[in-house]
C-alpha positions in Angstrom: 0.0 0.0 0.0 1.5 3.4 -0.8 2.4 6.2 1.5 -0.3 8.2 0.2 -3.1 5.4 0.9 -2.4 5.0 4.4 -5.7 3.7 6.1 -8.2 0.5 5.0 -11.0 1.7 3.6 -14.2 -0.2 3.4 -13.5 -1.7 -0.2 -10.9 -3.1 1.0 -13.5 -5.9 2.1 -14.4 -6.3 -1.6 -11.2 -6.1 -3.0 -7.8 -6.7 -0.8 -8.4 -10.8 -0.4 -6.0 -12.6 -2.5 -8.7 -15.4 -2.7 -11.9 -16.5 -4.5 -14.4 -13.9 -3.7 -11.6 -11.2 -4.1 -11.0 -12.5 -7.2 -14.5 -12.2 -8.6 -14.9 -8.7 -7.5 -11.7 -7.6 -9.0 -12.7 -9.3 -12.4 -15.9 -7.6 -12.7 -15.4 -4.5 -11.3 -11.8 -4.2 -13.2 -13.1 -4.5 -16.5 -11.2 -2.4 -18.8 -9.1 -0.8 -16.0 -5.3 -1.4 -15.2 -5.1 -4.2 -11.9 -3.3 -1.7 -9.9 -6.2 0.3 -9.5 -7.3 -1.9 -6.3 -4.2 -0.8 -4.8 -5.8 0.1 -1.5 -7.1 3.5 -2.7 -10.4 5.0 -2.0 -13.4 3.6 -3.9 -15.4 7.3 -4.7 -19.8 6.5 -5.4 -21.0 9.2 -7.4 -24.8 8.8 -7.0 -26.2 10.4 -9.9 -29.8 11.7 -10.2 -29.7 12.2 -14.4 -33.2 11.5 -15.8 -34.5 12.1 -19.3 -37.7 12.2 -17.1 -35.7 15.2 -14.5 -34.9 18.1 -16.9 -33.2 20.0 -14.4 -30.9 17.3 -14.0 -30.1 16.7 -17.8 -26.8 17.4 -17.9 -25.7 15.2 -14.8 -23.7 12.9 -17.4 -21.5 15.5 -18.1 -21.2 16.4 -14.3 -20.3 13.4 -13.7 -17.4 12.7 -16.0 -16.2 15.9 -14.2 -16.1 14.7 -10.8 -14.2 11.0 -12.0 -11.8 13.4 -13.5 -11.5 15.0 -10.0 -11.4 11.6 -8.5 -8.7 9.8 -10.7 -6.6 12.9 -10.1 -6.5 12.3 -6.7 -5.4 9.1 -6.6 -9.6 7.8 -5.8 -11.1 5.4 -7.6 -14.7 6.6 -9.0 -18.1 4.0 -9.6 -21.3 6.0 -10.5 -24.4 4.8 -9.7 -28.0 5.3 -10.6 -30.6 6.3 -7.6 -34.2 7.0 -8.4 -34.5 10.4 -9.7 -38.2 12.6 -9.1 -38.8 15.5 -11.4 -41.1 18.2 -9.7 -43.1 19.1 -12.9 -43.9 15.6 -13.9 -44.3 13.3 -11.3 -47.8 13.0 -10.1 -49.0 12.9 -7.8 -46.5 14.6 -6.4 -42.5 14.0 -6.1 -42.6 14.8 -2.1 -44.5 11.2 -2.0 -41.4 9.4 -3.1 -38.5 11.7 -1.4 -38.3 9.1 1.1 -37.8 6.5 -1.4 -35.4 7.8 -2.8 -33.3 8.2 0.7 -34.1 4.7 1.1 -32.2 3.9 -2.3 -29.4 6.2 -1.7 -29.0 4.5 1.5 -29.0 0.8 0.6 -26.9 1.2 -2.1 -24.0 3.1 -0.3 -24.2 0.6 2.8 -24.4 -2.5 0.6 -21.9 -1.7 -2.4 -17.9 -1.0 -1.8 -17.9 2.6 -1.2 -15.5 4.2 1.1 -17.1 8.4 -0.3 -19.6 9.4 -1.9 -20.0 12.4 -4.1 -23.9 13.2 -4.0 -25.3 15.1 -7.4 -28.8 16.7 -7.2 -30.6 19.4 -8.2 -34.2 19.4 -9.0 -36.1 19.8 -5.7 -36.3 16.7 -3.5 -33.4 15.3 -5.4 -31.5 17.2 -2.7 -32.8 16.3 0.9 -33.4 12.5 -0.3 -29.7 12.5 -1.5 -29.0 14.0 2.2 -31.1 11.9 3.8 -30.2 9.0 2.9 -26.6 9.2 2.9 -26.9 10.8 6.5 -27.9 6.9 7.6 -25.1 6.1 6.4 -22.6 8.3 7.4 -19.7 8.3 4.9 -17.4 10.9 3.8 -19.9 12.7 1.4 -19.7 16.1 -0.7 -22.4 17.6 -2.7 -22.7 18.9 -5.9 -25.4 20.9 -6.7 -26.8 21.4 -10.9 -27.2 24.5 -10.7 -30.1 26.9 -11.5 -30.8 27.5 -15.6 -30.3 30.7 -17.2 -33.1 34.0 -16.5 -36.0 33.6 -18.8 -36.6 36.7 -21.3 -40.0 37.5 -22.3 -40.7 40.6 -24.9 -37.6 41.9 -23.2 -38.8 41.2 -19.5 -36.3 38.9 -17.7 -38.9 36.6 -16.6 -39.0 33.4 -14.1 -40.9 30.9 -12.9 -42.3 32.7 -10.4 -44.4 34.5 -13.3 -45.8 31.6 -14.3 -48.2 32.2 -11.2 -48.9 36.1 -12.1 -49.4 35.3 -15.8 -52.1 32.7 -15.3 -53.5 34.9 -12.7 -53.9 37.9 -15.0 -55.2 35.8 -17.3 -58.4 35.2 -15.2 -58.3 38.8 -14.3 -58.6 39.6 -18.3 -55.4 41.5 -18.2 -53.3 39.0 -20.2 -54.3 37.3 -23.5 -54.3 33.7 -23.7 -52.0 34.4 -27.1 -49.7 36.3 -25.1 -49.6 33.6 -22.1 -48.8 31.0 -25.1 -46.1 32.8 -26.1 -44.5 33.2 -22.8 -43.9 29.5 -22.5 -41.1 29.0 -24.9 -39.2 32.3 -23.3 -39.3 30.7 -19.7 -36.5 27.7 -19.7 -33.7 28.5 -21.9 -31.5 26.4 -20.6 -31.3 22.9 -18.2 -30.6 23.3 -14.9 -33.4 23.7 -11.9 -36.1 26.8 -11.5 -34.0 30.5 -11.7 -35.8 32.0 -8.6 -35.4 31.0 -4.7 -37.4 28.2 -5.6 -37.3 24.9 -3.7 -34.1 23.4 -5.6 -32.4 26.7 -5.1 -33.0 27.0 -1.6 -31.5 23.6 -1.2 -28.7 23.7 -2.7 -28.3 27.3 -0.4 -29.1 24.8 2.4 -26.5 22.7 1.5 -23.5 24.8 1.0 -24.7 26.5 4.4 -24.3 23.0 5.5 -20.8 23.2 4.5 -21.5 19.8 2.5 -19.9 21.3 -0.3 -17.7 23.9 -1.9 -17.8 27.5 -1.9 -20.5 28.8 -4.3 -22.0 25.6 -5.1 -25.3 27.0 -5.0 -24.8 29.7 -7.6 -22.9 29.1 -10.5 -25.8 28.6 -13.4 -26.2 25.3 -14.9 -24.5 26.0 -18.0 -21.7 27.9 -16.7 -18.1 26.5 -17.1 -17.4 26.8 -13.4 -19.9 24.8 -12.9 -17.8 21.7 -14.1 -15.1 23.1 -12.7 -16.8 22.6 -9.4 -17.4 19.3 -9.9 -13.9 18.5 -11.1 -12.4 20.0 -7.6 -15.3 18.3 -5.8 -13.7 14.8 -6.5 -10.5 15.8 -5.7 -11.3 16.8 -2.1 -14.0 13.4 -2.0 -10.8 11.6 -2.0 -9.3 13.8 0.8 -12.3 13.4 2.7 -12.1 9.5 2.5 -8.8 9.4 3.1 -8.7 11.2 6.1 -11.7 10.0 7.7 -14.2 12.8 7.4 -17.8 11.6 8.3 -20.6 13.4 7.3 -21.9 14.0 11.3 -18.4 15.6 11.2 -20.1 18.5 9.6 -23.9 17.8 10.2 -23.4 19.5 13.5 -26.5 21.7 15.3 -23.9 25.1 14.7 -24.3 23.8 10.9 -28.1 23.3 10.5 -28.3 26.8 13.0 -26.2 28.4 10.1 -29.0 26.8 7.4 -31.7 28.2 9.6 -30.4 31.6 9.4 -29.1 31.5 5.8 -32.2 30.3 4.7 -33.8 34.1 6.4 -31.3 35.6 4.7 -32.1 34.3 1.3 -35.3 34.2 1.5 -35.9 30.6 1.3 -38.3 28.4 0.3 -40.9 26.8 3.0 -40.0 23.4 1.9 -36.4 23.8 3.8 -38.4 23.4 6.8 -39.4 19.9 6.1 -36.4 19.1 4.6 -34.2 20.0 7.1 -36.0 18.5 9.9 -36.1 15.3 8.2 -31.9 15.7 7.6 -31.3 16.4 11.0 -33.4 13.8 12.2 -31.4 11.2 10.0 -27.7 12.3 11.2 -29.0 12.4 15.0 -29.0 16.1 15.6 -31.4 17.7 17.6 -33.8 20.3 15.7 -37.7 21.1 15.9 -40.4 23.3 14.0 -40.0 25.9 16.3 -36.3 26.2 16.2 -36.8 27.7 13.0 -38.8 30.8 14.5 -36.5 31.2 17.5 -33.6 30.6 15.4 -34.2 32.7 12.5 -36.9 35.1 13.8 -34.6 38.3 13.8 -32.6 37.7 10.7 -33.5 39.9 7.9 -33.7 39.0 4.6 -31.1 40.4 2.4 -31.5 38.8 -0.6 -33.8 40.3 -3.6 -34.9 37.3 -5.6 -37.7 36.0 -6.7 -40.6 35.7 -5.5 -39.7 37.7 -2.4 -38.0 40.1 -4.8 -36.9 41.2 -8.0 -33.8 39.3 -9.4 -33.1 35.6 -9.9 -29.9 33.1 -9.3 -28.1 34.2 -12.4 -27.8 37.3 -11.0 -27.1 36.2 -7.7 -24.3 34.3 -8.5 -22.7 37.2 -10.8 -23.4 39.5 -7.7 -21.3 37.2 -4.9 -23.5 34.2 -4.2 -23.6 32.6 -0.7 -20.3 33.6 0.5 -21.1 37.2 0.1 -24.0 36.6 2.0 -22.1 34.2 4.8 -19.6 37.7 5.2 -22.4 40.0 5.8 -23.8 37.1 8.1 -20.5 36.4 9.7 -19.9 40.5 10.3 -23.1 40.8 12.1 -23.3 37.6 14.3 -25.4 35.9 12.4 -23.6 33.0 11.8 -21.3 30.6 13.8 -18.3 31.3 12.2 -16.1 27.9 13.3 -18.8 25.5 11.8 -16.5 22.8 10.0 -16.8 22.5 5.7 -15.8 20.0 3.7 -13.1 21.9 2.2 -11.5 21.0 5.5 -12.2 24.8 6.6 -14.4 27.1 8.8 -17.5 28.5 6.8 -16.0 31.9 8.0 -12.5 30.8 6.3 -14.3 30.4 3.1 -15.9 33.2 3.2 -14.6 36.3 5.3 -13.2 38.2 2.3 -16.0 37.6 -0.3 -16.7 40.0 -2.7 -20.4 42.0 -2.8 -20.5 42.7 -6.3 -24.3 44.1 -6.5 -25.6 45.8 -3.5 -29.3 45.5 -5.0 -29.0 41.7 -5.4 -27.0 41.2 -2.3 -28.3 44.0 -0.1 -26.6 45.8 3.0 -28.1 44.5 6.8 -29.6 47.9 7.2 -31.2 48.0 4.1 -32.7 44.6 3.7 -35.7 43.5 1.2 -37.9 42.8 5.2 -36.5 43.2 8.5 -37.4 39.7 9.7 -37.5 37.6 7.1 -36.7 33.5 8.0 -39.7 31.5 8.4 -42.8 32.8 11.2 -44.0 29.0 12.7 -47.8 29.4 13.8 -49.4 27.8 17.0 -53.2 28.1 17.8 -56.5 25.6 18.0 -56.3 25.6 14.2 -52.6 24.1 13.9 -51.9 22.6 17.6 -48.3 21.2 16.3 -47.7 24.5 13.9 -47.8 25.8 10.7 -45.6 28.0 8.7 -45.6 31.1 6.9 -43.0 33.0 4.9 -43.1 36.5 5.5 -40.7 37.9 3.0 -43.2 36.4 0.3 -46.5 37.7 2.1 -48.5 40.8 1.9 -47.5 43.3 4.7 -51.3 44.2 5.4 -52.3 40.8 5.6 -49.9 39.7 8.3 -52.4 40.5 10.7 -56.0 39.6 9.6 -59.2 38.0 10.4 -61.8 37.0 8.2 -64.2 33.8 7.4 -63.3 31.0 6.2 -64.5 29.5 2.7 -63.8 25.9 2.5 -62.8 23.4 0.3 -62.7 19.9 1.5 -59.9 18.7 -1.3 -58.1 20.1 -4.3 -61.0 18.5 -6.8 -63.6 20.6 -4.8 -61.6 23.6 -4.6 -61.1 23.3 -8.7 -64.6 22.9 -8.7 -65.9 25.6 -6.6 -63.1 28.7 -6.5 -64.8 29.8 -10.1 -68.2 29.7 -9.3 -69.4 32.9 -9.8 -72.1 32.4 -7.2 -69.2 31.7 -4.5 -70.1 33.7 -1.0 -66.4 35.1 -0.7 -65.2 38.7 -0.7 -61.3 40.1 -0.2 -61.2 39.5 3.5 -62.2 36.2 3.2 -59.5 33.0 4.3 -59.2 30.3 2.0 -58.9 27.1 3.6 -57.7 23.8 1.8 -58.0 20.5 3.8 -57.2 17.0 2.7 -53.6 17.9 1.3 -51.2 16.6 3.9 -48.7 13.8 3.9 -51.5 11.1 4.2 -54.6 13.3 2.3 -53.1 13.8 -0.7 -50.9 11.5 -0.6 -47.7 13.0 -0.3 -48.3 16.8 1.0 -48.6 17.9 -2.9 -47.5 22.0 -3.6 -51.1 23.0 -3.7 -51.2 25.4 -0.5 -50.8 28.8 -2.9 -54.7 28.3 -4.0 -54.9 30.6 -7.4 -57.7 33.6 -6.0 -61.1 33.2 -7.1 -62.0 34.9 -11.0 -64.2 37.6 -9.4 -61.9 39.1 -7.1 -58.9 38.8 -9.4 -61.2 40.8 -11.9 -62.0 43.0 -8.8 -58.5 44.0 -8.6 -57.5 41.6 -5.4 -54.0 40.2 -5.6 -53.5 38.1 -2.4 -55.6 36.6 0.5 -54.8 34.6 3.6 -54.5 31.0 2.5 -54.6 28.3 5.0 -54.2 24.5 4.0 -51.9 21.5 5.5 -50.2 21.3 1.8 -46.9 22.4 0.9 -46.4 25.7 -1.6 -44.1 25.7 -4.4 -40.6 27.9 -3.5 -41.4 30.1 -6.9 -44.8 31.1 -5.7 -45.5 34.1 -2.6 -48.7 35.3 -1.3 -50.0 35.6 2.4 -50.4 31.5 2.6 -49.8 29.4 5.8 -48.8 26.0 5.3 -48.0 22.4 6.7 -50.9 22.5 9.0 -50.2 19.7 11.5 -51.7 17.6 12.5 -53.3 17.4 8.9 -57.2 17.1 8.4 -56.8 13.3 6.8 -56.0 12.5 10.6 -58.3 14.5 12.5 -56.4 17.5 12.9 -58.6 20.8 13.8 -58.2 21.6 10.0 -61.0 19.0 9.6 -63.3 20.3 11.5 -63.5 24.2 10.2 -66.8 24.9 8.3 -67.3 28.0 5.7 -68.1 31.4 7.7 -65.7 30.3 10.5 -64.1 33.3 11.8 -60.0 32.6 11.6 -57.5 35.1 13.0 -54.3 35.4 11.4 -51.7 37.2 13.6 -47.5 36.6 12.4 -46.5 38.9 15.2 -47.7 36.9 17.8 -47.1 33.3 16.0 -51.4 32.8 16.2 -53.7 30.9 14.3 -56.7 30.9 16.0 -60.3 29.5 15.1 -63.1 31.4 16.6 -65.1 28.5 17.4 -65.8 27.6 20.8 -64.1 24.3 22.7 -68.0 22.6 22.6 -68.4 23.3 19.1 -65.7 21.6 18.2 -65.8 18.5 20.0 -69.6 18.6 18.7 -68.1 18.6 15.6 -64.9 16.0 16.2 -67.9 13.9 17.3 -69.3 13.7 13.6 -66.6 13.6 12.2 -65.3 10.4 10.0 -61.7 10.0 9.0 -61.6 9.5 5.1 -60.8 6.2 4.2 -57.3 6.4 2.6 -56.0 4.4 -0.6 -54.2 1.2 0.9 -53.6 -0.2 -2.3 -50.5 -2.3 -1.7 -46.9 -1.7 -2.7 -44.9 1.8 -1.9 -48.2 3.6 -1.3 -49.2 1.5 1.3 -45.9 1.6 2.9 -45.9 5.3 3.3 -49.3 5.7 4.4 -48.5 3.5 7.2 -45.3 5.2 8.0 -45.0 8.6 7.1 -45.0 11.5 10.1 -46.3 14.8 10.4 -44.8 17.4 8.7 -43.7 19.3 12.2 -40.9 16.2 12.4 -40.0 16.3 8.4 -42.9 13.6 7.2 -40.1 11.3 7.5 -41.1 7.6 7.9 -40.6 6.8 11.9 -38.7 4.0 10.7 -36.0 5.6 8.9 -35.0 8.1 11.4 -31.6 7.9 12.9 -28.5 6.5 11.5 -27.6 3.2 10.9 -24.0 3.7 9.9 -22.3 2.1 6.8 -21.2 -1.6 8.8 -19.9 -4.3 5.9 -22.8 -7.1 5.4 -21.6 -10.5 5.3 -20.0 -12.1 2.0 -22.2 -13.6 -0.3 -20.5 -15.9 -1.9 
């Protein structure tokens, strides 16, 4: 064994024995390569999440060859591997129903195949925390590498996003768009692969992740299509190999300072609501400590500083070309935002990496004391409506709606909310609250991005451009409004959601973390009393499994028996 490969690695127990069953995994693993590749070195997974059926992940073939490059270079020895990949826009009926599947792929095959690192590429939305989560069970050296957002849409010379795709069906309804002119719109919105261009969900995690310090420096930034994007990649299997060799486990930098630091980044970003979930369900797998409400204590007084869309104006392109994250980590760091020793995988602090970054646009990347909203983060909501909380993003909400009260108009499920929100006989005015049940982890199934509820026809035409909208579904990181989310415990289990009625008087209050229904204690156990718990669709197979075993989406909507890690022990020889 050579100086430089100095400890035994797990592949060594594929690949060292001078015998029969080291034999056959030399022979058909080695096919094609020189025998003194199973020298001892590192063996480097690189679980790849390219799908002709994941567009934002098209060009993870390319990525790939990038980080083997890396890899070789480094004296590593790289494997890819296929996991199951989830595309937002296409899977129905929804990709959060199988982000746990996924974990449970990435996490089988890095326990059960020799693999002593793993190098971790995602981009389209729950590509990223399944990734996470599932190599977090495991526990390996890992490093991320992130696609990459595509390049800004341009619309009748409008930089556009996906975020417009909301307004432009919405001013279609109110008469002030032209179907023609929505039609023509759609080719002018992706130009390029690579994930949404706005703080969307994928863009937020990959934020996430470099907050993390599970990969390196401006990761989360660099378009899709931009060189230094494969650039990225190409250091990121060097230091995999580094990271193997000297030991690095991932709990080495999933720490509670790190996922503190994603808390607070993801306020100063303005992040998407999904990180909640997300992150609770990452933290949950690695063993660290972290609830809803550490998110509003945590990130309640950091402002948001960043003016993309949909909180703001500009989008990732532009983000990146202004400083990315580590201009935001310096402004963090200056201000004690940020725990500054919080270990990366580059083997240094996240305050290392960044306490010298460049701001390069002061309206992208905005000063501390002139921020796009003073508290941005993530407001979690507690009240007889959502006993285990909801969550609302205020950098995305109207400012005169944050405190509000007005009846509710229900709809009992998506299909009678399609139904009804057009009806032109529907008894709702401005100050109404929308409320959508039936759209949590176990109603939907899968806690589907249906919580931003499109505003009735009438009101739209009436000049209305947001409500308070209150559902236990998830929203979309590329939509805004004044909507409160993740209601737990969800109405498909009896949660208080269930039991509200149209013309119910709900108070909406962000400053004081309410979410009150004005209906009396007796009323509602009257009305817990009639009600009947929908029968769900155990039809066998995954469904069934995740109906069973799914949580709440307060503790990530995790299932209960994947939480924790289970560490990356050698199973027994099989031959």
């Amino acid at each position: 064994m050579s100086e430089r490969t100095s400890r035994t690695f797990r592949s060594s127990a594929w690949f060292a024995a001078r015998d029969k069953d080291g034999f056959i995994h030399r022979s058909w693993m080695g096919r094609g390569l020189p025998a003194d590749v199973f020298d001892g070195r590192p063996v480097i997974g690189i679980c790849n999440t390219w799908s002709e059926l994941t567009p934002c992940n098209a060009h993870f073939r390319q990525l790939a060859e990038h980080v083997k490059r890396g890899v070789w270079e480094a004296g590593g020895l790289p494997f890819e591997f296929p996991v199951t990949s989830t595309g937002e826009t296409s899977v129905r009926p929804t990709a959060m129903l199988f982000r746990n599947l996924v974990s449970m792929d990435v996490e089988e095959m890095i326990r059960a195949n020799p693999i002593d690192g793993v190098v971790l590429l995602c981009g389209c939305d729950k590509t990223t925390p399944a990734l996470v989560m599932g190599a977090a069970s495991c526990d390996v050296p890992t490093i991320v590498v992130s696609g990459g957002a595509m390049l800004n849409g341009n619309y009748r010379g409008q930089e556009i996003g996906i975020s417009h795709l909301w307004k432009f069906s919405e001013d279609v309804k109110a008469g002030v768009m032209t179907q023609q002119e929505f039609m023509e719109a759609e080719p002018c919105m992706s130009r390029s692969t690579g994930t949404c261009m706005v703080m969307g969900t994928a863009s937020t995690m990959a934020i996430i992740v470099e907050a993390l310090g599970l990969s390196l420096p401006n990761n989360a930034a660099i378009p899709a299509v931009d060189a230094r994007r494969y650039t990225l990649a190409h250091e990121s299997g060097r230091r995999i190999v580094d990271l193997a060799r000297e030991g690095v486990p991932l709990s080495r930098v999933l720490t509670r300072q790190a996922f503190e630091n994603a808390i607070r980044v993801n306020g100063a970003v303005g992040g998407s609501t999904n990180a909640v979930i997300h992150l609770l369900a990452m933290a949950g797998r690695i063993g660290v400590p972290l609830t809803l409400r550490d998110w509003d204590d945590i990130g309640r007084t950091v402002p948001t500083i960043v003016d993309l869309m949909p909180s703001g104006r500009f989008m990732m392109e532009d983000f990146y070309y202004a400083g990315g994250l580590p201009a935001v980590l310096r402004a963090m760091g200056e201000a004690g935002l940020l725990h500054r020793d919080a270990l990366t995988v580059n083997g240094r602090t996240v305050w290392e990496n960044s306490s010298d970054a460049p701001n390069h646009n002061r309206e992208v990347i905005r000063p501390l004391d002139r921020p796009v909203v003073a508290h941005g983060g993530i407001a979690v909501l507690c009240g007889n409506l959502a006993p285990a909380g909801a969550v609302l993003k205020p950098s995305a909400a109207s400012p005169h709606l944050m405190r509000h009260r007005g009846r509710a108009v229900v709809f009992e499920n998506i299909e009678h909310y399609k139904v009804r929100v057009n009806d032109p006989d529907l008894d709702v005015d401005k100050d109404s609250v929308l409320v959508l049940k039936g759209c949590g982890p176990k109603g939907y199934p899968g806690m589907a991005e249906v919580g931003n509820m499109g505003l009735p026809a009438k009101l739209l035409q009436q000049g209305v451009t947001d409500m308070v909208r209150i559902s236990d579904a998830r929203m979309s990181g590329t939509a805004y409004g004044t909507v409160v989310l993740h209601v737990s415990p969800e109405a498909a289990v009896g949660g208080p959601l269930a039991l509200v009625r149209d013309g119910d008087p709900i108070e909406l209050n962000v400053e004081e973390r309410r979410l009150h229904m004005e209906v009396s204690d007796e009323e509602l156990a009257r009305r817990r009393s009639e009600w009947r718990a929908p029968v769900l669709a155990r039809r066998g197979g995954y469904l069934q499994l995740f109906l069973e075993h799914v949580e709440q989406a307060d503790t990530g909507t995790d299932f209960d028996f994947l939480v924790g890690c289970r560490g990356h022990e050698i199973a027994r020889e099989s031959h």
